[in-house]
N, C-alpha and C positions, 0 to 999 in steps of 0.2 A: 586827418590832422597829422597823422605820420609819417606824410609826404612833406609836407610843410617845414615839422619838426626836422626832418632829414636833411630838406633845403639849408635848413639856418644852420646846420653842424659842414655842410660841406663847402658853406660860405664863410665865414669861420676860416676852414680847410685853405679857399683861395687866396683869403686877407694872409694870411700867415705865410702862404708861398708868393704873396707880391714880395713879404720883407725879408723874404731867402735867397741866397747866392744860386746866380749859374749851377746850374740847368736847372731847378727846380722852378727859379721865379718866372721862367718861360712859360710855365704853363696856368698862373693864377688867371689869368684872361677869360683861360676855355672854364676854370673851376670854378671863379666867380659867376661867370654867367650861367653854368648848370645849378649852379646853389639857388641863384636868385630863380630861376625858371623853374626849378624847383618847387621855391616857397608861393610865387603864384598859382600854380596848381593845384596845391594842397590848397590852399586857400580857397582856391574859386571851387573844387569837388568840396570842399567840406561845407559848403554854402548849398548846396542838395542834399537835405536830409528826405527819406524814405519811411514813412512811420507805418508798420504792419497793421492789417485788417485786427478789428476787436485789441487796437495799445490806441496808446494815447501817450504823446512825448511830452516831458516836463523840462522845462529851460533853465540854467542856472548859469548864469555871465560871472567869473569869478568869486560864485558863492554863493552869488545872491541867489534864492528861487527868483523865477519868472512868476507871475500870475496868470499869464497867457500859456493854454495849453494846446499841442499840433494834435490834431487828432488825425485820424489814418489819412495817406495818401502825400502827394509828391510836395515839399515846402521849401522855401526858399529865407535862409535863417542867416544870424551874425554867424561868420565862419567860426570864430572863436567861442560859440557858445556850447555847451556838452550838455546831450540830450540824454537824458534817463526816460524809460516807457516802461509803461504800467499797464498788466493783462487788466481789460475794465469788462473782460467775459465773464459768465459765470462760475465761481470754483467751488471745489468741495473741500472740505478738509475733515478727514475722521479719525477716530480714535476710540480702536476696537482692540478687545482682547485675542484676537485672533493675529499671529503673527505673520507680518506685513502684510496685512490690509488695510491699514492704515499709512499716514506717512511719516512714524515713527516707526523704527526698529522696535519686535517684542510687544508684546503685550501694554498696551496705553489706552486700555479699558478706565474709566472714571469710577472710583471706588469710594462711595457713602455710606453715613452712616442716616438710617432712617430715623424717624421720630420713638420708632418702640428700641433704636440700639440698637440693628441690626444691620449687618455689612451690604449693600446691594451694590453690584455691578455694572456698569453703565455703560453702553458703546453709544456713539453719537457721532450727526455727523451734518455739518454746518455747510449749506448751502448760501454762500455773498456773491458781492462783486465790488470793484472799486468803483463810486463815484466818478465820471471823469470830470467834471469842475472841482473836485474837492483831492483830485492829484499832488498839485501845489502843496496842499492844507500837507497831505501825509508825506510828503517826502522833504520838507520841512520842520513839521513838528514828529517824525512817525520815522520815515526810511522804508528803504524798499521790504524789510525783512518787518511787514505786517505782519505774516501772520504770526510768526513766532512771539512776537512784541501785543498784540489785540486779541486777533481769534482762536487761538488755542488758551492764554490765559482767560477772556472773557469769558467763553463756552464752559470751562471746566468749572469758571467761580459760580457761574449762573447754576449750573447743575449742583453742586454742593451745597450752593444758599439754601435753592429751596428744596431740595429734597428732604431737609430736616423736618418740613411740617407734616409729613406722608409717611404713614406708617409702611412698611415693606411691601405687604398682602397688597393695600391700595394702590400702592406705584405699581404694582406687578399688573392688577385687574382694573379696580371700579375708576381710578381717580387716575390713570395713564394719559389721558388724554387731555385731563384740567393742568398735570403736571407740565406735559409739552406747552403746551398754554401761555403757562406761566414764563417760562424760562424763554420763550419766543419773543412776549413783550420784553423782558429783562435784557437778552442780547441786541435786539431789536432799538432799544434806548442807546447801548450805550456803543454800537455800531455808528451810531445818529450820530453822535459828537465825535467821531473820528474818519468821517469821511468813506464807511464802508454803509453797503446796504445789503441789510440778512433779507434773505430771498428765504428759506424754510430749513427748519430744522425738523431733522429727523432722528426721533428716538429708537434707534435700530433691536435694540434686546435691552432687556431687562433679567437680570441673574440672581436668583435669590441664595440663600445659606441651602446647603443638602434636605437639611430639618424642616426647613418653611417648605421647601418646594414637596420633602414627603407627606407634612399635615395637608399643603393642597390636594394632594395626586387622591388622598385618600378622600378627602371631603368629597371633590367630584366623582368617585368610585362610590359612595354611601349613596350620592343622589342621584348617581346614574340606575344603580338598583332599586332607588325607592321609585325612580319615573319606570323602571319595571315592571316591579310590579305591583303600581296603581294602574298600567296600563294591561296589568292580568286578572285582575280585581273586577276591573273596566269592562272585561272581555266575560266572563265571568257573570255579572250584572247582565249584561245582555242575555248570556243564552240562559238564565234563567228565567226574566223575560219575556224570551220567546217561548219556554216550555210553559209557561203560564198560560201566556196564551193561548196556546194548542192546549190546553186540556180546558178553557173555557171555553172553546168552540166544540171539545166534544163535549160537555157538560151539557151547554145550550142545545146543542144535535138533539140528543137523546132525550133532553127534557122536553123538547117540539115531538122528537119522534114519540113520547109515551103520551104525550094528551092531544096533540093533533090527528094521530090516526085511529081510523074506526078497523072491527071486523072485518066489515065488507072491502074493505080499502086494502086490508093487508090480504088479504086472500086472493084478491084480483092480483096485485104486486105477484104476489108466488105464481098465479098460474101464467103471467108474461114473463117470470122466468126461466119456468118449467119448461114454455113451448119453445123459449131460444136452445136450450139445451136440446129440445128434440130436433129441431131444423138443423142442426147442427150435425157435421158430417160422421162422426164417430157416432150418435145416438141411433140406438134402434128402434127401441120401443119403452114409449115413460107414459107409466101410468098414475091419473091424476085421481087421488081420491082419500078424504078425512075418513073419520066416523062417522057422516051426514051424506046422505045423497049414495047415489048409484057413483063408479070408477068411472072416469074418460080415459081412454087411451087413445097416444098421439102418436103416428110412428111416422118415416119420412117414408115407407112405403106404398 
């Protein structure tokens, strides 16, 4: 359109040197016709608009939005009409306490008050994209500066609303997950009526007061110790247990060994052990004999 616009200034240029004196007016002929050759140019390039992969072009013919949206690739449009395009990729937008990791300068951590009164700190981080039939809708009623206008105010109200019903301890542990939950449908609503679509929020950390976070540190230190030592108690239990058992197996031994064996039994028993000891290479001579009967002697000679 700047070629165009350039046309009609240097036509202009040659009207005004047709009604000028020698030697200037000699040359309105050659000026007029580069002004006008001009503005048909402009004209006909600005009738090829080029809409980039994942935009989508929005049309506005002096003021008006279009309802027709170009979505990517080569169009063929009123020369006169001025195309605005909108990313309808997926975006992130966060706001972390952590500076510049987010896309505000400094610390832009979400800062609540819980239901018990306590201060918790919130990073978060909203995953959208634009609609692309609902283009029109936001640069109409909305303007290309969403997210400053929707998703940073919506996300932050969403998380202050309901963070009030959640005591500290439970946004930090048991109820983290109901909390995301919530505030997913909440954003997720009012996305709906503006032409955005929340793709997932991510509740990235959760910060509690120094205080809260030492009562926990310590709670899980008490029951890490008490699963210690019930798990030495445990152990414990066992090998008592098991010396139980060993001595009611020898209890049973010896209660067999005293009413199952006879005299004759045990004496036989000693003399097969006697004679291993003498076949044995270090023995010389073992002689077998009580207070009954005549000695044997066994020797390996």
């Amino acid at each position: 359109m700047f070629i165009a616009i350039l046309g009609v200034i240097v036509l202009i240029v040659g009207i005004v040197l047709k009604r000028s004196p020698e030697p200037a007016g000699r040359f309105n002929g050659v000026v007029t016709a580069v002004g006008i050759a001009m503005i048909v140019l402009g004209l006909v390039l600005n009738m090829f608009k080029v809409i980039e992969p994942g935009k989508v072009g929005v049309q506005a013919l002096f003021g008006k939005v279009q309802d027709k949206v170009l979505e990517s690739g080569l169009h063929i449009v009123n020369p006169v009409v001025e195309i605005t395009t909108f990313d309808i990729q997926t975006q992130t937008y966060t706001m972390s306490a952590v500076n510049n990791e987010g896309q505000k300068e400094g610390d832009d951590a979400i800062r609540v008050l819980s239901s018990d009164g306590l201060e918790v700190t919130i990073d978060l981080s909203v995953l959208y994209k634009v609609k692309p039939d609902r283009a029109p809708y936001i640069m109409q009623n909305i303007g290309e500066n969403y997210v400053d206008k929707i998703v940073r105010p919506v996300s932050r109200t969403a998380i202050r609303d309901n963070a009030v019903a959640y005591a500290a301890v439970d946004l930090y542990s048991t109820k983290r997950q109901e909390f995301q939950e919530k505030i997913n449908r909440y954003i997720t609503a009012s996305f709906e009526k503006r032409g955005l679509e929340l793709q997932q929020i991510l509740v990235r950390n959760i910060t509690l007061p120094a205080s809260v976070r030492a009562s926990i540190e310590s709670k899980i230190n008490a029951e890490q110790d008490a699963q210690k030592m019930e798990f030495v108690l445990q152990k414990e239990r066992q090998e008592a247990e098991r010396k139980r058992v060993e001595a009611q197996g020898i209890a049973d031994y010896q209660r067999i060994l005293s009413t199952g064996l006879s005299d004759k039994q045990l004496q036989y028993e000693a003399i097969k052990a006697q004679k291993e000891i003498a076949l044995s290479p270090n023995a010389k001579v073992i002689i077998i004999g009580g207070g009954k009967g005549s000695p044997i002697m066994i020797s390996d000679k």
